[in-house]
C-alpha positions in Angstrom: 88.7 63.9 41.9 85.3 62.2 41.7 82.1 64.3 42.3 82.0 65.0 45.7 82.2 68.1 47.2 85.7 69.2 49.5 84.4 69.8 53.0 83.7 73.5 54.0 86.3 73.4 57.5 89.3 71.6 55.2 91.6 73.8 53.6 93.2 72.2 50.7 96.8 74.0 49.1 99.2 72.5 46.8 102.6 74.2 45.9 103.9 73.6 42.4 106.1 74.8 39.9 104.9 77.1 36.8 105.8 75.2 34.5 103.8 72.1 36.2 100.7 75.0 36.8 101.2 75.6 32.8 100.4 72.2 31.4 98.1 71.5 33.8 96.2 75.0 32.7 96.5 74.0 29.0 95.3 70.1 29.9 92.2 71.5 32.3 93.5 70.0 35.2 94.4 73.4 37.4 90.7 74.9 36.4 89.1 71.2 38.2 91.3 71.0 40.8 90.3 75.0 41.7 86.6 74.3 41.1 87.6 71.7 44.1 88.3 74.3 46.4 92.2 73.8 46.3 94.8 77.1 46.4 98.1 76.8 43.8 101.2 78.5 44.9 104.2 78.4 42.4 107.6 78.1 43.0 107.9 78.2 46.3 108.6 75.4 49.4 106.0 74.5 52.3 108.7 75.0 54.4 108.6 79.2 53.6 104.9 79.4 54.1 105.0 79.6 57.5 102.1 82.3 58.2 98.1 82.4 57.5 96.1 82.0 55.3 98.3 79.1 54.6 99.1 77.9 57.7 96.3 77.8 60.2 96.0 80.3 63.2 94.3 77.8 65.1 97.4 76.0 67.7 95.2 73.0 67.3 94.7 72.7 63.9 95.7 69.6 61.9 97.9 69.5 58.5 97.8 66.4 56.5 100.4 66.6 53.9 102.3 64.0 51.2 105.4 65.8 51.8 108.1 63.7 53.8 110.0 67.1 54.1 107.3 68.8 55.4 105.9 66.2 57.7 109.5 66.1 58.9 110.1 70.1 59.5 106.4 71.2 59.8 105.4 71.0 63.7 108.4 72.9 64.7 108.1 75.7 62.1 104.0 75.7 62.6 103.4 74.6 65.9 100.8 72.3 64.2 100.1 68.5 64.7 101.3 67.5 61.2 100.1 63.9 59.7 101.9 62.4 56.9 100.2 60.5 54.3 99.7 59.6 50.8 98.2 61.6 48.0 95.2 59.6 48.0 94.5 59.9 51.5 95.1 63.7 51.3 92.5 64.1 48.5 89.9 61.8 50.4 90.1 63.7 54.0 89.3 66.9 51.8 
């Protein structure tokens, strides 16, 4: 993450383990990447978070996401155009 600000209509949520959320808390890396704007959920799959806040209400709403799994199962469980890309490219559309 550079300076720049996450823009206001881009929701950004990662899901990670605890033990990943834990050395990044104890390294300062959870605490930046909140100040960003992004929500951590631990221990869980994309695949069960299948309802808002997480998953936009909006039929037309776009999810860009690094998971091949996800990109894979995600428009049929959301009805949600779902884009697959890298990391990088993830971070730089926020």
């Amino acid at each position: 993450l550079d300076d720049r600000p996450k823009h206001d209509n881009v929701k950004v949520v990662a899901t990670l383990g605890r033990q990943i959320q834990s050395k990044g808390d104890r390294l300062g890396y959870t605490k930046r990447l909140e100040d960003f704007g992004v929500t951590l959920i631990n221990d869980t799959c994309w695949c069960m978070l299948l309802h808002p806040p997480i998953i936009p209400s909006n039929p037309s709403a776009k999810i860009l996401t690094n998971s091949g799994k996800y990109a894979h199962y995600g428009p049929g469980l959301t009805n949600c155009s779902i884009r697959f890309g890298s990391m990088y490219q993830c971070i730089e559309a926020a």
